[in-house]
PDB file of N, CA, C, O and CB in Angstrom:
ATOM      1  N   UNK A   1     113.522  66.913 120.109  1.00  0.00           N
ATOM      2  CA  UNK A   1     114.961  66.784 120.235  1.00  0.00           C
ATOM      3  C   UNK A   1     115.529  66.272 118.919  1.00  0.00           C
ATOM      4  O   UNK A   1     114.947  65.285 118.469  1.00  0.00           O
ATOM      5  CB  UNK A   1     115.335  65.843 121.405  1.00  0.00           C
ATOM      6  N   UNK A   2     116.536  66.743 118.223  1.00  0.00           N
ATOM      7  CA  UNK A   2     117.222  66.468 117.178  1.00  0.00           C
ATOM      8  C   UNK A   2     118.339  66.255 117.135  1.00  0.00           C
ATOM      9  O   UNK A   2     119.041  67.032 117.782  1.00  0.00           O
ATOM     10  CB  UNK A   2     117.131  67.091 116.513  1.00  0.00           C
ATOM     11  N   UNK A   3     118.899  65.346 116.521  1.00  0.00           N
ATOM     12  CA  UNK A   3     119.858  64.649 116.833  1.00  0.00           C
ATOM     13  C   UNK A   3     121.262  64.911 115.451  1.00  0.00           C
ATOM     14  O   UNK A   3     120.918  65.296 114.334  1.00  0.00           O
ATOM     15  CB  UNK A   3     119.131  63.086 117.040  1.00  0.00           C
ATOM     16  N   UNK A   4     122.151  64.747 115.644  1.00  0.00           N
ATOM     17  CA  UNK A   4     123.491  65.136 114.165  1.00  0.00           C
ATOM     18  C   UNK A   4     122.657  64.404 112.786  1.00  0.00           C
ATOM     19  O   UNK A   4     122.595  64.880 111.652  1.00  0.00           O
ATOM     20  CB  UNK A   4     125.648  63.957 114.453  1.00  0.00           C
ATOM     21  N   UNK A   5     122.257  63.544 113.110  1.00  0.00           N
ATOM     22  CA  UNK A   5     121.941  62.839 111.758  1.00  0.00           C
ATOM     23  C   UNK A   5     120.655  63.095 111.185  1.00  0.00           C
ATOM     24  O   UNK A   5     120.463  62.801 110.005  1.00  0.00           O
ATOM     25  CB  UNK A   5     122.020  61.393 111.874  1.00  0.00           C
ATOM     26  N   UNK A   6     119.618  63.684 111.985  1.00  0.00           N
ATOM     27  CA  UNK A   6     118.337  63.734 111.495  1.00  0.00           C
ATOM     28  C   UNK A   6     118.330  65.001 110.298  1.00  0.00           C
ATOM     29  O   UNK A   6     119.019  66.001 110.096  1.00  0.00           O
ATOM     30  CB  UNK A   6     117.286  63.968 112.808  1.00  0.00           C
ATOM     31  N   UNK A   7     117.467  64.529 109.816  1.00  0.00           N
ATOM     32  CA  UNK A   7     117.462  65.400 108.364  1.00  0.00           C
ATOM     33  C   UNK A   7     115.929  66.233 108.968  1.00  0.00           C
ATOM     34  O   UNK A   7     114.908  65.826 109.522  1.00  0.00           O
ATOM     35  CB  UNK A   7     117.278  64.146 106.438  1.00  0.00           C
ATOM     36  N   UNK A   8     116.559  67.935 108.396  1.00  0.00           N
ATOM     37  CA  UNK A   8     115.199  68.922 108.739  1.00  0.00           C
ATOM     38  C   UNK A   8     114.360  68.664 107.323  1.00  0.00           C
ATOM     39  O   UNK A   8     114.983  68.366 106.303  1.00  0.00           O
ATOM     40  CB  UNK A   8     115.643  70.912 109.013  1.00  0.00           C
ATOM     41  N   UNK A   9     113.145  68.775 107.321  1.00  0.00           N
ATOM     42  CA  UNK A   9     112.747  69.071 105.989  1.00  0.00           C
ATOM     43  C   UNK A   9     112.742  71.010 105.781  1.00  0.00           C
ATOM     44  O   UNK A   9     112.479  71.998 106.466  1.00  0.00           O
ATOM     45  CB  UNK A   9     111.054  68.236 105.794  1.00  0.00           C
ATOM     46  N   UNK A  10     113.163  70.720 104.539  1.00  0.00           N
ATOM     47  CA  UNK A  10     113.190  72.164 103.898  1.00  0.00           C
ATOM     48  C   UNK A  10     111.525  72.639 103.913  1.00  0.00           C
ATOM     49  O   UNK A  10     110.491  72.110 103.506  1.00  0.00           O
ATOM     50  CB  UNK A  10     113.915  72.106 102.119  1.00  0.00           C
ATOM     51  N   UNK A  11     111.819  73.796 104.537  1.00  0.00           N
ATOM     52  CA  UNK A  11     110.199  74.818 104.557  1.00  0.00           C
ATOM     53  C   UNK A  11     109.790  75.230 102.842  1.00  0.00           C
ATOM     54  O   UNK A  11     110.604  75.484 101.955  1.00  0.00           O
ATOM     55  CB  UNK A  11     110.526  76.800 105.640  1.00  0.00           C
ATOM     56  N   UNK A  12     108.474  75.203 102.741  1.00  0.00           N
ATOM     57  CA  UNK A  12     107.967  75.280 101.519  1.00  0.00           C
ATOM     58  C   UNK A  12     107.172  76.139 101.455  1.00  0.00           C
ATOM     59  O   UNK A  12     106.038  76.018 101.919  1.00  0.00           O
ATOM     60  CB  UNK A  12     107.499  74.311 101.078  1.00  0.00           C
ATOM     61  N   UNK A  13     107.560  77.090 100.922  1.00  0.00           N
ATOM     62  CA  UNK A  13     106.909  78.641 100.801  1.00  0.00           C
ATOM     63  C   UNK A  13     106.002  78.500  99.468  1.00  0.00           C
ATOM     64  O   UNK A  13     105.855  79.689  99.184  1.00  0.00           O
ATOM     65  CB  UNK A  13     108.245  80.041 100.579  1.00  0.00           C
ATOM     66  N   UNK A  14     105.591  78.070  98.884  1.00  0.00           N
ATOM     67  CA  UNK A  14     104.634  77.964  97.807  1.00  0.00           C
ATOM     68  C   UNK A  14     103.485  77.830  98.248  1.00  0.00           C
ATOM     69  O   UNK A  14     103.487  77.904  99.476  1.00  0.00           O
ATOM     70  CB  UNK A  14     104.824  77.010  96.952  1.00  0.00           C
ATOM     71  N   UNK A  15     102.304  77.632  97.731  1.00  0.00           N
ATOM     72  CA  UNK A  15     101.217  77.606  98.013  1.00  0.00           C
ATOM     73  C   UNK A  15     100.761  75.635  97.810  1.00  0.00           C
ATOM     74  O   UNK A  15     101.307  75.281  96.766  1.00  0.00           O
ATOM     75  CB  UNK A  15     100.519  78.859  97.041  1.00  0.00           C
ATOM     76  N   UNK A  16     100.252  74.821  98.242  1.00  0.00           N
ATOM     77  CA  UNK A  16      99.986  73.631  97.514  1.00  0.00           C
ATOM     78  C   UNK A  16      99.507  74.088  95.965  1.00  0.00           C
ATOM     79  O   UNK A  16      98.954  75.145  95.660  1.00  0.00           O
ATOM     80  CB  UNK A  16      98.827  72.745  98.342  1.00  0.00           C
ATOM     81  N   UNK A  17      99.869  73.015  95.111  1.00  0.00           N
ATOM     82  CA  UNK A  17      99.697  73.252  93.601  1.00  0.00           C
ATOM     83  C   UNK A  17     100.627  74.221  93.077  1.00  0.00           C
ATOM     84  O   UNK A  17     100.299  74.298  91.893  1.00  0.00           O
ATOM     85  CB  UNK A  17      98.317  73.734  93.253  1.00  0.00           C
ATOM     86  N   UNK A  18     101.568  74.983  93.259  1.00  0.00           N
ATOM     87  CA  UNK A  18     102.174  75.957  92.519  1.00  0.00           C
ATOM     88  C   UNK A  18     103.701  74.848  92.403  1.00  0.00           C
ATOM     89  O   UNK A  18     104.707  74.691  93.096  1.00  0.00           O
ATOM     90  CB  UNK A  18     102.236  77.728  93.420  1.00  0.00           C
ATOM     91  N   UNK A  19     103.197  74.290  91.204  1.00  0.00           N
ATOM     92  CA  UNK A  19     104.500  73.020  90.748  1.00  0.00           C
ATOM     93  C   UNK A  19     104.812  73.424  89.097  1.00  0.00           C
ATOM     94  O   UNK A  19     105.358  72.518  88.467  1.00  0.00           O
ATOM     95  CB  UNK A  19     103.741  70.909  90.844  1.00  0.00           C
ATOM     96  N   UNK A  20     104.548  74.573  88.406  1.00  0.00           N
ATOM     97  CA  UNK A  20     105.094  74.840  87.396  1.00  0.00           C
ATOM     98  C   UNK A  20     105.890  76.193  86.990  1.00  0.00           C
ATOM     99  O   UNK A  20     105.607  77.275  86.476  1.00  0.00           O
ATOM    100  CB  UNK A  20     104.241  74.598  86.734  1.00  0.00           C
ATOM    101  N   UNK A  21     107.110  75.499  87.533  1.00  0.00           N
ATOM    102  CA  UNK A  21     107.611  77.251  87.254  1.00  0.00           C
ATOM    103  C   UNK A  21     108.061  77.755  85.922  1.00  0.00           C
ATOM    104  O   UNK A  21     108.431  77.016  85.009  1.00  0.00           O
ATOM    105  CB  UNK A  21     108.931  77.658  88.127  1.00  0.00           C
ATOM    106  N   UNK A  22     107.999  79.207  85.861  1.00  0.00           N
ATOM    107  CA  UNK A  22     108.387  79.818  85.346  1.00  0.00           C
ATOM    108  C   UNK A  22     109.654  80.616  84.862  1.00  0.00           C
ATOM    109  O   UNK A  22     109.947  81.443  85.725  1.00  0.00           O
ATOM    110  CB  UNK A  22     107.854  80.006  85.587  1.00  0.00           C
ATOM    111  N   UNK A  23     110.255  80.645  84.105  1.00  0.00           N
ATOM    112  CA  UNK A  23     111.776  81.627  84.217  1.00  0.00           C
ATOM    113  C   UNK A  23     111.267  83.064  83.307  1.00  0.00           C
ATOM    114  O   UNK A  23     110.862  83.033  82.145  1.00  0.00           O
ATOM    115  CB  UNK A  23     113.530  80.634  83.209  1.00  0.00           C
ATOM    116  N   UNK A  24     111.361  83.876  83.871  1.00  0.00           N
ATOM    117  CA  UNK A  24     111.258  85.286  83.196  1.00  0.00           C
ATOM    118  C   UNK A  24     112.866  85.817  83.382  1.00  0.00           C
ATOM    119  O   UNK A  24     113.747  85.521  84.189  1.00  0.00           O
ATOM    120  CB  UNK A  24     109.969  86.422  84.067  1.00  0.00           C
ATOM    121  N   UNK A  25     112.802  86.731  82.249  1.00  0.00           N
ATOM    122  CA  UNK A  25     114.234  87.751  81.951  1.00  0.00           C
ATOM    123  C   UNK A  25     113.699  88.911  82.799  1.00  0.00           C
ATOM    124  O   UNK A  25     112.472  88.954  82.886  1.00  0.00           O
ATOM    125  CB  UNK A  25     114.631  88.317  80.038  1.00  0.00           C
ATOM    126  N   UNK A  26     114.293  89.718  83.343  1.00  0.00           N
ATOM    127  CA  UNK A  26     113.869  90.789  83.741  1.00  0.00           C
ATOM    128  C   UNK A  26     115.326  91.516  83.978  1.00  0.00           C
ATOM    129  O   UNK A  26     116.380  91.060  84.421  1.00  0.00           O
ATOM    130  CB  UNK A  26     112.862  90.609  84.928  1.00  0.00           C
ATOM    131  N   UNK A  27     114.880  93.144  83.392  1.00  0.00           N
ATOM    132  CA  UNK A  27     116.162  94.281  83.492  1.00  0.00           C
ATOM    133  C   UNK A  27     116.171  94.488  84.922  1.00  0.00           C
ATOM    134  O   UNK A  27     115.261  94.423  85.748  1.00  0.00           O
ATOM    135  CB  UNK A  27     115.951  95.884  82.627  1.00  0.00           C
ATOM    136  N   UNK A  28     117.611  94.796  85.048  1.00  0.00           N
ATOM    137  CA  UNK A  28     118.111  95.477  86.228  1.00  0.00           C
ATOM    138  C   UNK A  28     117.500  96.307  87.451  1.00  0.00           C
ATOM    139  O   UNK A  28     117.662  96.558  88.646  1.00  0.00           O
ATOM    140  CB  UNK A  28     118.809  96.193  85.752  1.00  0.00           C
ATOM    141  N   UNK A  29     116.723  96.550  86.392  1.00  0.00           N
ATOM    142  CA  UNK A  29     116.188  97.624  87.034  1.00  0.00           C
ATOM    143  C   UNK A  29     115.064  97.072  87.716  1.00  0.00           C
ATOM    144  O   UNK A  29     114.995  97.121  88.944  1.00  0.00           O
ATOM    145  CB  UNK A  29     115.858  98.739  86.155  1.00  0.00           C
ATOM    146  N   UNK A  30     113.871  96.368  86.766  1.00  0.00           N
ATOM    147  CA  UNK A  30     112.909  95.909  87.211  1.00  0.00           C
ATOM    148  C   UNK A  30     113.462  94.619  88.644  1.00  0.00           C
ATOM    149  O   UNK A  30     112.833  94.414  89.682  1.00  0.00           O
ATOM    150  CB  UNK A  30     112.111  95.399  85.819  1.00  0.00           C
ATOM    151  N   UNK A  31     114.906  93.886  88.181  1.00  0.00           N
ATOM    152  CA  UNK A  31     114.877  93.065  89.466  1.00  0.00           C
ATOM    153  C   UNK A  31     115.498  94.047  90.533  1.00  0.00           C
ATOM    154  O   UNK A  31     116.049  93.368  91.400  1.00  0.00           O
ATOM    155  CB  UNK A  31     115.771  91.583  89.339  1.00  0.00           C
ATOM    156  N   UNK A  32     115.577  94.984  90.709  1.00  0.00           N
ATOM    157  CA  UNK A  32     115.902  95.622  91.931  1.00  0.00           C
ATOM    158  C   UNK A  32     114.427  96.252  92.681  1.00  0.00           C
ATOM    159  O   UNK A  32     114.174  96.279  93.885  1.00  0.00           O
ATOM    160  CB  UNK A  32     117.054  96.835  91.552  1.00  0.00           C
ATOM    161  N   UNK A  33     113.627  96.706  91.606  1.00  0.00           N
ATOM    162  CA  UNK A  33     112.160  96.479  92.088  1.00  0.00           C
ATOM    163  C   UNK A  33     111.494  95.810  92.671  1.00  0.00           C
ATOM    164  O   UNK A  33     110.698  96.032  93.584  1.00  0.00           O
ATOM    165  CB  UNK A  33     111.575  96.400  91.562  1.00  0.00           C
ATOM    166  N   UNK A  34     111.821  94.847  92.113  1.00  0.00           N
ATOM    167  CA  UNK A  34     111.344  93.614  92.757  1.00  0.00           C
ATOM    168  C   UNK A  34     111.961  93.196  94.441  1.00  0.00           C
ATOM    169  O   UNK A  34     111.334  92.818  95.431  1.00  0.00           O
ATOM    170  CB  UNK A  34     111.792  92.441  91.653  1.00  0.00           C
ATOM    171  N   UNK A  35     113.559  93.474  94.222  1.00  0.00           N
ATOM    172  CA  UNK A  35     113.959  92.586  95.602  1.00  0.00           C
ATOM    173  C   UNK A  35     113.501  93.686  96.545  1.00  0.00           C
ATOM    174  O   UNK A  35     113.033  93.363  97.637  1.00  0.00           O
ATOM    175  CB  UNK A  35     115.805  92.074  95.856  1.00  0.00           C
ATOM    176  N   UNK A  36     113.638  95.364  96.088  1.00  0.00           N
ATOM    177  CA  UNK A  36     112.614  96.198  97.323  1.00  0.00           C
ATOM    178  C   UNK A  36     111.359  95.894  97.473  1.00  0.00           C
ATOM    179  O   UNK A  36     111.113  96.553  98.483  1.00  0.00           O
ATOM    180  CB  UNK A  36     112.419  97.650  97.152  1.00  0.00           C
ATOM    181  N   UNK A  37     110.358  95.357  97.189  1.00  0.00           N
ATOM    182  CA  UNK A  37     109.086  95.165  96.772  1.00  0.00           C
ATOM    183  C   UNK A  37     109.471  93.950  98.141  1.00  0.00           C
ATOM    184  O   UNK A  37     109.119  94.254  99.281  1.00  0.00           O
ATOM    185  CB  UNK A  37     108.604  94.791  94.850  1.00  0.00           C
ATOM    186  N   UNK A  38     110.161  92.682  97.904  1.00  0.00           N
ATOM    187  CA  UNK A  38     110.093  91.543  98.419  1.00  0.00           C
ATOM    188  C   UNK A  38     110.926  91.796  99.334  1.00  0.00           C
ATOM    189  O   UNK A  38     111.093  90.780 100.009  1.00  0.00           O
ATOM    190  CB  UNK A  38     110.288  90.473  97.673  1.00  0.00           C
ATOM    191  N   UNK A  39     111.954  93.241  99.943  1.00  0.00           N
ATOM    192  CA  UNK A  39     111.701  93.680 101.179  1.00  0.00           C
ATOM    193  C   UNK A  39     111.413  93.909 101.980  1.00  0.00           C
ATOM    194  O   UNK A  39     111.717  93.491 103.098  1.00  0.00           O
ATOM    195  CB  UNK A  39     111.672  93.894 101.408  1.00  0.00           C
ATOM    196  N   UNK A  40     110.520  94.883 101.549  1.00  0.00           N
ATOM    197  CA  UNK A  40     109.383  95.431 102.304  1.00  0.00           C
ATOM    198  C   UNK A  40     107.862  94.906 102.984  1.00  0.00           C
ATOM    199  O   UNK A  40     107.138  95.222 103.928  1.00  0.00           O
ATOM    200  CB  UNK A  40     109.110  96.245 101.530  1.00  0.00           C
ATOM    201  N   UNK A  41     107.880  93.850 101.811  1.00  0.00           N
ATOM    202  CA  UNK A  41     106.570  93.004 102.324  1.00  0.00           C
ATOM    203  C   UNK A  41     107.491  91.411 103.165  1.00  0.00           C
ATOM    204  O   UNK A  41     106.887  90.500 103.731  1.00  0.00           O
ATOM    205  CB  UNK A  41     105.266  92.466 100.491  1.00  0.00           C
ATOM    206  N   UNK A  42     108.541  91.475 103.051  1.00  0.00           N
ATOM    207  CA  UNK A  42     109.894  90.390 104.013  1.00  0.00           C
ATOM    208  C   UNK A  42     108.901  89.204 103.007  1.00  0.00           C
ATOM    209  O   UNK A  42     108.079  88.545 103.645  1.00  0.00           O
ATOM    210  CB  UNK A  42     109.900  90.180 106.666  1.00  0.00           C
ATOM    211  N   UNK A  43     108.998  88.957 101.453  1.00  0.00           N
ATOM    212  CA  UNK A  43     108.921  87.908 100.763  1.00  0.00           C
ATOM    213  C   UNK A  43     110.264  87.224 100.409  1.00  0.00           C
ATOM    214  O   UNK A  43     111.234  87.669 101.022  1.00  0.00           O
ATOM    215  CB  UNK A  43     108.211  88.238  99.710  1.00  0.00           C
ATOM    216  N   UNK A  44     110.479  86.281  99.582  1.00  0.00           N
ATOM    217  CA  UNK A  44     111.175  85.891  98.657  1.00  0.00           C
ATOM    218  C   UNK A  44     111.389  86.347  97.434  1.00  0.00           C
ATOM    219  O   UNK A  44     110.292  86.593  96.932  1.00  0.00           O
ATOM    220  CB  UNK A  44     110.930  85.043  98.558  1.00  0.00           C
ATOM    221  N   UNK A  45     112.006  86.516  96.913  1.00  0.00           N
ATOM    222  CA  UNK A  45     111.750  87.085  95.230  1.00  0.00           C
ATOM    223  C   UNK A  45     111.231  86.265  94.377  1.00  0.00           C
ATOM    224  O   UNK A  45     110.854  86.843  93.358  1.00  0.00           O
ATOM    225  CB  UNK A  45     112.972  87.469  94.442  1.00  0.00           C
ATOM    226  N   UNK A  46     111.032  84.951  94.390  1.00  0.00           N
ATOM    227  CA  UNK A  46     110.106  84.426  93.821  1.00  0.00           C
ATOM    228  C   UNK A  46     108.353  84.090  93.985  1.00  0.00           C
ATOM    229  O   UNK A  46     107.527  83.519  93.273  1.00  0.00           O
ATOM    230  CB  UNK A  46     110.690  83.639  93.763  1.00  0.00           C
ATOM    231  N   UNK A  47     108.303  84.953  95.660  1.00  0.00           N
ATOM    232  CA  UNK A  47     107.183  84.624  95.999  1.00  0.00           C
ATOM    233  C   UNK A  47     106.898  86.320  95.485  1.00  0.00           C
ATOM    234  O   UNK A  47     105.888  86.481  94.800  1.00  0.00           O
ATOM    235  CB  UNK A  47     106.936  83.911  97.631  1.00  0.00           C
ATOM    236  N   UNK A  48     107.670  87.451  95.766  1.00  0.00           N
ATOM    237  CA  UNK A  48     106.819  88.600  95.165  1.00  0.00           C
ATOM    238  C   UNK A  48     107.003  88.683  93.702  1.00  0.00           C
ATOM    239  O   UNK A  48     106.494  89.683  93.195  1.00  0.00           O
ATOM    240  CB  UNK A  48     107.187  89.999  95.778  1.00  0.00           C
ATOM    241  N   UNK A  49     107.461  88.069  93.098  1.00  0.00           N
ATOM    242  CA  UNK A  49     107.509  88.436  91.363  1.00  0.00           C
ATOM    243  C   UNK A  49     106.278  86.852  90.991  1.00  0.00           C
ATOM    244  O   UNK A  49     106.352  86.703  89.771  1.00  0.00           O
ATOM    245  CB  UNK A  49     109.883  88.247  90.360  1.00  0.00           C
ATOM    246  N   UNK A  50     105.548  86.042  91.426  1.00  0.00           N
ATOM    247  CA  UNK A  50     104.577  85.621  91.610  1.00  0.00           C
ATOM    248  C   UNK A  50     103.284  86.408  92.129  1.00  0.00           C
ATOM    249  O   UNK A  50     102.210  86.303  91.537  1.00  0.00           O
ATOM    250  CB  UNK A  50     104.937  84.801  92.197  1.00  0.00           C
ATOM    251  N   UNK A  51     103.406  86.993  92.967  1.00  0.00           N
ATOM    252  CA  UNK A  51     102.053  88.114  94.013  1.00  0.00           C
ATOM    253  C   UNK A  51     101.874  89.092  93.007  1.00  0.00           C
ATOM    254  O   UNK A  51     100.837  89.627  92.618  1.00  0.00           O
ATOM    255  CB  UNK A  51     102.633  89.124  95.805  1.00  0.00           C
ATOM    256  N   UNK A  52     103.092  89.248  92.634  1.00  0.00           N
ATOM    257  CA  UNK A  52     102.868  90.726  91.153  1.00  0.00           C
ATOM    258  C   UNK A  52     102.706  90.038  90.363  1.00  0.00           C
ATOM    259  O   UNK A  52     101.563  90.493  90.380  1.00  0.00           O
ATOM    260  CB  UNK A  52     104.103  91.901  90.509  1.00  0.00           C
ATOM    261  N   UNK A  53     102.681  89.106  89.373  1.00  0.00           N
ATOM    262  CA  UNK A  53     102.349  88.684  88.277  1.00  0.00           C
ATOM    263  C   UNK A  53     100.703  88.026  88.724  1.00  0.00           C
ATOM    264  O   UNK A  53     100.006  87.876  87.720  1.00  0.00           O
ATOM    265  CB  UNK A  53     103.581  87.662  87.689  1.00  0.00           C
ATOM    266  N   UNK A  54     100.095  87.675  89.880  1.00  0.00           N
ATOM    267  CA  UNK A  54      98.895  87.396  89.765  1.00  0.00           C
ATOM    268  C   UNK A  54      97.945  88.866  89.897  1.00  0.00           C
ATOM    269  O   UNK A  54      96.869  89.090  89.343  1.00  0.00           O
ATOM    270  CB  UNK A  54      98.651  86.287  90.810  1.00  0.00           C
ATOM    271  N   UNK A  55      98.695  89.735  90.785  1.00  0.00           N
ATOM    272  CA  UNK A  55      98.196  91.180  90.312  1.00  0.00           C
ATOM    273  C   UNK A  55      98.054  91.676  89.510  1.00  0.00           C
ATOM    274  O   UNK A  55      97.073  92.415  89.425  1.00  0.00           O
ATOM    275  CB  UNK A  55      98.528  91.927  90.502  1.00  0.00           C
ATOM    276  N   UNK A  56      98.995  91.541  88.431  1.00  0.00           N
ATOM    277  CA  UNK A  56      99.121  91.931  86.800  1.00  0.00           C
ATOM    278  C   UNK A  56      98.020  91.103  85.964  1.00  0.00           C
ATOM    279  O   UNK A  56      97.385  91.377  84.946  1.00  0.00           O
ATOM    280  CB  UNK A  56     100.765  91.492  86.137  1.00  0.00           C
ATOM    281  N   UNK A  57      98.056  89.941  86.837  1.00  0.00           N
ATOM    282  CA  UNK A  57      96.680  88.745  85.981  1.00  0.00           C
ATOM    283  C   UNK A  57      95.141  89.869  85.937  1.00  0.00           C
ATOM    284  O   UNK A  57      94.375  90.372  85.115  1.00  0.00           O
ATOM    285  CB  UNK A  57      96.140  86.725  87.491  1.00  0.00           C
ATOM    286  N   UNK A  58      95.380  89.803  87.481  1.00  0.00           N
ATOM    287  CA  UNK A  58      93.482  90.404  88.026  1.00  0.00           C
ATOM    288  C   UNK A  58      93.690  92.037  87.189  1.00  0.00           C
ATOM    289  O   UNK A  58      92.688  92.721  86.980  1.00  0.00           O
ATOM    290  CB  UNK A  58      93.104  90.722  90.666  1.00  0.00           C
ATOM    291  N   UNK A  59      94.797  92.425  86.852  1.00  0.00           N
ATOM    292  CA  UNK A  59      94.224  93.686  86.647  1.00  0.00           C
ATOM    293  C   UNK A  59      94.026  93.907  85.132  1.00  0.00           C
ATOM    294  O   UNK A  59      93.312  94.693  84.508  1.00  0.00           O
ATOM    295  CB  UNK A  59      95.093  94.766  87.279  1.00  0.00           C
ATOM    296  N   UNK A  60      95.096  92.732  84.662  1.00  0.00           N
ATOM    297  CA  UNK A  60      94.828  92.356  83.056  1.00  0.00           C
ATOM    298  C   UNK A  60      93.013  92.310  82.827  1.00  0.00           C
ATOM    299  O   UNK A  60      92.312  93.139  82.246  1.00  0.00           O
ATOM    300  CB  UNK A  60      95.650  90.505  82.658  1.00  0.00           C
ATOM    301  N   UNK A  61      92.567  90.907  83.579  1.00  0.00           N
ATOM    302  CA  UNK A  61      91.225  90.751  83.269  1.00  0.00           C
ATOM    303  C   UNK A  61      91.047  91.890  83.439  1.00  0.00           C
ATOM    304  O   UNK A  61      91.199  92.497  82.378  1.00  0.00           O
ATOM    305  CB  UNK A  61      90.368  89.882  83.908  1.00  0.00           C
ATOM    306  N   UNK A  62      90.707  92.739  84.533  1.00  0.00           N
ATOM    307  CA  UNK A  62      90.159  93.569  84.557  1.00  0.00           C
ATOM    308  C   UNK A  62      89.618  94.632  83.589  1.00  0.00           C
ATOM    309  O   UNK A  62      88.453  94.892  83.289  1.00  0.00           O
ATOM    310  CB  UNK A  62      90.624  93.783  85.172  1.00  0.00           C
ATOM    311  N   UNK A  63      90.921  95.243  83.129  1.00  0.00           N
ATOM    312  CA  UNK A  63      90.695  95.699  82.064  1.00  0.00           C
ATOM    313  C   UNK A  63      90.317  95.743  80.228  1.00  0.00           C
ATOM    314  O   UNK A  63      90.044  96.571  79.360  1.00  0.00           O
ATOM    315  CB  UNK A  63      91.231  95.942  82.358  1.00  0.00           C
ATOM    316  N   UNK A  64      90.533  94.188  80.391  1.00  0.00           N
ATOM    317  CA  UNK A  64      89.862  93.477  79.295  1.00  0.00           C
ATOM    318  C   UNK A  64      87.723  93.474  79.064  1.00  0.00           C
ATOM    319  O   UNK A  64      86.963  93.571  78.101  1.00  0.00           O
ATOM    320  CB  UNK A  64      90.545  91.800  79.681  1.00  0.00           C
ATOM    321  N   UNK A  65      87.557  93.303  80.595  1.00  0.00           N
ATOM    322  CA  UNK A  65      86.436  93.037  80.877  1.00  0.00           C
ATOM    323  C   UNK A  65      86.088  94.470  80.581  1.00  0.00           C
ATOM    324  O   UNK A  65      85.254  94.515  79.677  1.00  0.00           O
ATOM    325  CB  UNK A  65      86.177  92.361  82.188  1.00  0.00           C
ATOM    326  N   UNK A  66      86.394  95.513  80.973  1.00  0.00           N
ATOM    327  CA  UNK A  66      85.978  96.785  80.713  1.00  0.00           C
ATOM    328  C   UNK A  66      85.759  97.261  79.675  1.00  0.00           C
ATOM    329  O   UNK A  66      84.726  97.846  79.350  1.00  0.00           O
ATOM    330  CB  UNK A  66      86.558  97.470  81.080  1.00  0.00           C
ATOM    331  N   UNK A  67      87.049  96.998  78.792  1.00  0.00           N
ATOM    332  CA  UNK A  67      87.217  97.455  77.505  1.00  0.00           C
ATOM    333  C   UNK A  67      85.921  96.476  76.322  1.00  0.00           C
ATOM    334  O   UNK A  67      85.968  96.470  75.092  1.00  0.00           O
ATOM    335  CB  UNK A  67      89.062  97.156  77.164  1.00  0.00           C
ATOM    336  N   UNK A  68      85.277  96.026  76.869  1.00  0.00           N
ATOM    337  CA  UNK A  68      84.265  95.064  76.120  1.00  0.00           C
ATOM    338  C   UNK A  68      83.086  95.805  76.295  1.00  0.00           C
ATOM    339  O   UNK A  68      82.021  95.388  75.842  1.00  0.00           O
ATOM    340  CB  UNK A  68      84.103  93.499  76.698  1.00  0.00           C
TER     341      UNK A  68
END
């Protein structure tokens, strides 16, 4: 039961440890990508332009590791 005065805590969609953010520029274009992207999977736009940038990580290594 909740009452006029009680305070909700705000829900925290991060993962524990994800305490350094980032600001990226991104074109028009790419942020409209993004907010369909974080549509479709019903994210945040900061939680899918995070999910894609650790995708972009694994596939970076990836192809680093190859190219060796």
């Amino acid at each position: 039961m909740t009452s006029p005065n009680t305070i909700t805590p705000k829900p925290i969609y991060a993962p524990k440890g994800c305490n350094s953010p980032i600001m990226a520029h991104v074109t028009e274009s790419e942020r409209g990508d993004i907010e369909r992207i974080a549509q479709l999977e019903m994210r945040t736009l900061s939680a899918t332009a995070r999910m894609l940038m650790l995708r972009g990580i694994a596939q970076y290594d990836q192809d680093t590791l190859n190219a060796e």
